[in-house]
C-alpha positions in Angstrom: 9.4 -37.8 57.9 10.8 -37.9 61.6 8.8 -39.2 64.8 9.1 -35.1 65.6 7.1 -34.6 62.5 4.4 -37.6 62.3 0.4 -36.7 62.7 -1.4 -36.3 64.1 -0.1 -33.4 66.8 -2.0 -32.5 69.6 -0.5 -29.1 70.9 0.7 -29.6 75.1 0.9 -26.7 77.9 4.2 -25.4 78.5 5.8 -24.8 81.7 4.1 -21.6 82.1 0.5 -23.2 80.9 0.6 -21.5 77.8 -0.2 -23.8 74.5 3.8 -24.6 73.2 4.9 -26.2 70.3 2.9 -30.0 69.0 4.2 -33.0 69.8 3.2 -36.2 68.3 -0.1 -37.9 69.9 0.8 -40.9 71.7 4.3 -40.6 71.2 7.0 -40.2 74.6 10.6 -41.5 73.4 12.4 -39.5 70.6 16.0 -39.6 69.8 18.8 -37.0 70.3 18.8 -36.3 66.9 14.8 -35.7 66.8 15.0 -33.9 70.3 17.5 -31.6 68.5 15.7 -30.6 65.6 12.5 -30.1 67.4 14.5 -27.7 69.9 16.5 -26.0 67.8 19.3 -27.2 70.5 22.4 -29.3 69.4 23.2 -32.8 70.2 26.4 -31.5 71.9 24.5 -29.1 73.9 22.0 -31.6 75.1 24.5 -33.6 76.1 26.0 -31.5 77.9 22.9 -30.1 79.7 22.9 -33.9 81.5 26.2 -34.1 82.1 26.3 -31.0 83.9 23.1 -32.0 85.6 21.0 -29.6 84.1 19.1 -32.4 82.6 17.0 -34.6 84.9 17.9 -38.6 84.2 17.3 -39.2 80.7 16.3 -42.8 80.0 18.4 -45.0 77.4 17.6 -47.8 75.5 19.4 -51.4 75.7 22.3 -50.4 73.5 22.7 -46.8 75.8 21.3 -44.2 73.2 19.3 -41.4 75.1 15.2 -41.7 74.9 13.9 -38.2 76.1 10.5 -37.7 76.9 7.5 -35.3 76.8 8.8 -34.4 80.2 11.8 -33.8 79.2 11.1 -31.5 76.3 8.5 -29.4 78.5 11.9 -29.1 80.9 14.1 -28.0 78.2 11.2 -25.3 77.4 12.0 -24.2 80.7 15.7 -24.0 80.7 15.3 -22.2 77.4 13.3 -19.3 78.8 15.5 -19.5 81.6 18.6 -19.2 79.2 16.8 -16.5 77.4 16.3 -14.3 80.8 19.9 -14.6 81.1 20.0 -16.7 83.8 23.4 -18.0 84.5 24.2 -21.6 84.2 25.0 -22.3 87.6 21.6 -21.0 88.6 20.0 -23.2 86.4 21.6 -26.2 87.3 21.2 -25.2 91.0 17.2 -25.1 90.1 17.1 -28.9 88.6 19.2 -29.7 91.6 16.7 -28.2 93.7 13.6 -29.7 91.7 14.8 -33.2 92.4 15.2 -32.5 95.9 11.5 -32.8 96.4 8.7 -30.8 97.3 10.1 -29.1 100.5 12.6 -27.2 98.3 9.7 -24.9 96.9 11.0 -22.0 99.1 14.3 -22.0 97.9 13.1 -22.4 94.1 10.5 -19.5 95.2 13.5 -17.4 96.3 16.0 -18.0 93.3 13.3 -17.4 90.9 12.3 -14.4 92.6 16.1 -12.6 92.5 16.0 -13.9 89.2 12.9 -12.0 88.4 13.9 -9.0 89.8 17.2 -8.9 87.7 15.1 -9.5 84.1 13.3 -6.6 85.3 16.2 -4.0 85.8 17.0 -5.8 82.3 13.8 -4.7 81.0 13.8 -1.1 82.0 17.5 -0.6 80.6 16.3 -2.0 77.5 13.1 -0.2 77.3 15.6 3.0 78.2 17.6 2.4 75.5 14.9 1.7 72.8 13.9 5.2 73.4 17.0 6.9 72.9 16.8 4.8 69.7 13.9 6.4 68.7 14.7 9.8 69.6 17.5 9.1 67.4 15.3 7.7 64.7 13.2 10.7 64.5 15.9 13.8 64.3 16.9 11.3 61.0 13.3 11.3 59.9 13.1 14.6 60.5 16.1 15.9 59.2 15.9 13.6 55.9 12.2 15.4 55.5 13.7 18.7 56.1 16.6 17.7 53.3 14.1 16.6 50.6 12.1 19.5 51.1 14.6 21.7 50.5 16.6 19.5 47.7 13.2 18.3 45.6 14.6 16.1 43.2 
């Protein structure tokens, strides 16, 4: 059993205050490796989230190997929905620029995460277009398959 996997859990808010996944009680430094399973994320692709700055600092022990932290999985949360909204990686990494800058960047994040927003939403109305052509399509098949066996009775 990893640290990832140890009880007991207590279940922590995500970045958009929703309940997300356990973590272990008490615990705050976990490995690449354990990072990785828990996220689903390689060990390549976290390391290359901090070398392209994506990831803040992430702390390492006396003989160098990463120790992430709670914060730093509630940050990869993030930059997953992010990646899942299609944001592209410049963005992203022009966000965790912006976040380390301080407090008196909030308009700018404000603004980038509000073109963002608008963009998922044109997104979500082609999408939402399309899935009803889809089921236009499905019914004249369900239709015409009904029509077939009526007329075919096997």
């Amino acid at each position: 059993m990893t640290v990832m996997e140890s009880a007991p859990v207590k279940a922590r808010k995500n970045c958009a205050g929703r309940v997300g996944h356990p973590r272990p009680t008490g615990q705050d430094r976990y490995s690449i490796s354990e990072v990785a399973a828990h996220t689903g994320l390689t060990a390549h692709t976290l390391r290359w989230y901090e070398r392209i700055g994506l990831m803040p600092h992430v702390d390492r022990t006396h003989t160098g190997q990463r120790r992430f932290t709670n914060r730093d999985l509630d940050w990869l949360d993030l930059v997953g929905k992010l990646r899942l909204t299609g944001m592209p990686v410049a963005d992203m990494v022009r966000y965790a620029e912006l976040v380390r800058e301080g407090e008196h960047t909030f308009a700018e994040r404000e603004k980038l995460l509000t073109a963002h927003r608008e963009n998922v939403r044109e997104r979500i109305a082609e999408l939402q277009s399309t899935l009803e052509v889809l089921d236009f399509k499905i019914d004249v098949y369900a239709d015409a398959r009904r029509v077939s066996e009526r007329l075919d009775p096997v």
